[in-house]
N, C-alpha and C positions, 0 to 999 in steps of 0.2 A: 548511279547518280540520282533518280528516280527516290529512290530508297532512302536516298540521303536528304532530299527534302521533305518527304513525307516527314521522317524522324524529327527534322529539325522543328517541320509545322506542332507534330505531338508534343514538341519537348517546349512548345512556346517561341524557341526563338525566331519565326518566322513576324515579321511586322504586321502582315496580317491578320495574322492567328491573334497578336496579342493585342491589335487593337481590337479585335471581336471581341475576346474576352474582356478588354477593360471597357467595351459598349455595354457587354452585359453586364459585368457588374454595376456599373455603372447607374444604369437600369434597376437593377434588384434593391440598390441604395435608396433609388430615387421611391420606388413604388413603395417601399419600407416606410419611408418618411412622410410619403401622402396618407398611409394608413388605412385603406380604403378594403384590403385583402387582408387576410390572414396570413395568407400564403399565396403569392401570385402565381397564374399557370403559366405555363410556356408559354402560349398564346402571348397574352400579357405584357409577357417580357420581351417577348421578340419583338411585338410591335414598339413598345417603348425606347428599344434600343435598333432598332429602324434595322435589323439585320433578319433573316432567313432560319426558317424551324432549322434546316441540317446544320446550318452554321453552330447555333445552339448545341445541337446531339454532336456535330463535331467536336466539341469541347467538353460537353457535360452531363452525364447518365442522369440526372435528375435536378430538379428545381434547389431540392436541399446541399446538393453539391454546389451549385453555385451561389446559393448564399453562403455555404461554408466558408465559398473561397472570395466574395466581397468582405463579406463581416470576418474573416479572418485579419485582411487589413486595415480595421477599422480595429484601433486600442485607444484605453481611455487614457491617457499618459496621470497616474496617480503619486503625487509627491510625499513624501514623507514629511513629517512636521516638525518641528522641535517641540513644539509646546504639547507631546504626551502620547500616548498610542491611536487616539482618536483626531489627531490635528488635522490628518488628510481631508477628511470627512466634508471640512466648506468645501473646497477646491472640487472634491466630486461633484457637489451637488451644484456649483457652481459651474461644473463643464456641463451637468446636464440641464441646465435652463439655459445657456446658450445652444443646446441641439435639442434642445423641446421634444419636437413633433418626434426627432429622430431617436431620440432615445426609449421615447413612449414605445415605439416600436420594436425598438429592441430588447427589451426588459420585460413585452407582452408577454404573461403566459400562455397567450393563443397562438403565440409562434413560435418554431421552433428554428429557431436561429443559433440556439449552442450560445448567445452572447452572455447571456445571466450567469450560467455558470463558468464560464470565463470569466467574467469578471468579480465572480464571490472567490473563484482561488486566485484571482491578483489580490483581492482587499486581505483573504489567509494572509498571503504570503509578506504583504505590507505589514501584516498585525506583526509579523513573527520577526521578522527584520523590525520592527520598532519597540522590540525588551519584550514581546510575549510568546518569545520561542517555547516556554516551558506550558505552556497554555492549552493546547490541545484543543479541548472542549471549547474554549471560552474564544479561541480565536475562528474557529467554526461559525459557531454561534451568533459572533458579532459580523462575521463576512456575510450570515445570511441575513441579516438583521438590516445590514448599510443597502443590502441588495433590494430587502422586503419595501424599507423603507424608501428608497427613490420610486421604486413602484407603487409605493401607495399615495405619494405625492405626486406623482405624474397622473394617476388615473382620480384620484379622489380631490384634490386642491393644488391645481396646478399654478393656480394663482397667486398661493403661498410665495414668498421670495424664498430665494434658495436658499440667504445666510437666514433665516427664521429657519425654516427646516431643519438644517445643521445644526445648527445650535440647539434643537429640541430634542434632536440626536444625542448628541453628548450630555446632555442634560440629562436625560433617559438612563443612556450605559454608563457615565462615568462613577455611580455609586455602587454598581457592579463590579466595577474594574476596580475600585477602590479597596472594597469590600474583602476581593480576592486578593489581596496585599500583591496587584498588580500581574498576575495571571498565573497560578502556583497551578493551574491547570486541576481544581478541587482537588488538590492533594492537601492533607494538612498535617504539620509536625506533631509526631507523636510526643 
């Protein structure tokens, strides 16, 4: 019987085990979005999430694991557009000026959060579901670009409105994308 709870605790479905965990995450969200670390320590986190160092190591071999596993539940929900392969583009940068601080943080390259690149192969996969399957390069290219670019609006002129950002976005790549008779992926007909 013994046996069977510990398990159940490991495996989460215990209510206190998973309200720990959604304290610490909770916590790792919260310290992310004051921005004040890089990377917070266990210390840090425990205290902020008002719970116990073994509590912590009960659940989680390291700091990076447990942001894996907040910032794993955190997605930027990205819509596709009708108006062309770049239409998404307001709406992101519009989610990110509503989570400011918190995206600032997650997009830092002084942190290692896994979110940036998570989120350059949702905008791939966005580009590729929106007619630039054949694109390769150019759908790469523009995922690193959408990514570069909210970080360099978040750290360098945050002031900017988000739909001026966007729009200078598209304005930027759409002669690109044009160019390449819509993403032939630099291939060209013999």
């Amino acid at each position: 019987m013994a046996e069977a709870v510990i398990e159940a605790r490991m495996r989460g479905a215990d209510p206190r085990s998973q309200r720990s965990r959604q304290l610490l995450r909770a916590a790792a969200v919260r310290l992310l979005r004051k921005g004040s670390d890089p990377q917070p320590s266990v210390s840090t986190l425990v205290r902020t999430a008002q719970v116990s160092r073994s509590t912590f190591y009960a659940h989680y071999d390291s700091v990076d694991e447990l942001l894996d596993d907040a910032l794993g539940e955190l997605t930027v929900p990205i819509v596709p557009a009708a108006d062309g392969p770049l239409g998404f583009v307001r709406g992101l940068f519009e989610q990110a000026a509503q989570h400011r601080e918190l995206a600032a943080a997650l997009l830092s390259p002084d942190r290692n959060t896994g979110f940036a690149p998570r989120l350059r192969l949702q905008i791939a996969q966005i580009l590729a579901d929106g007619g630039l399957e054949d694109c390769g390069l150019a759908a790469e290219v523009l995922a690193d670009g959408v990514v570069a670019a909210l970080r360099w609006w978040l750290d360098v002129c945050p002031e900017r409105p988000a739909r001026e950002m966007a729009a200078e976005f598209v304005r930027l790549w759409s002669p690109a994308l044009a160019s390449d008779g819509g993403g032939s992926g630099g291939r060209r007909s013999q």
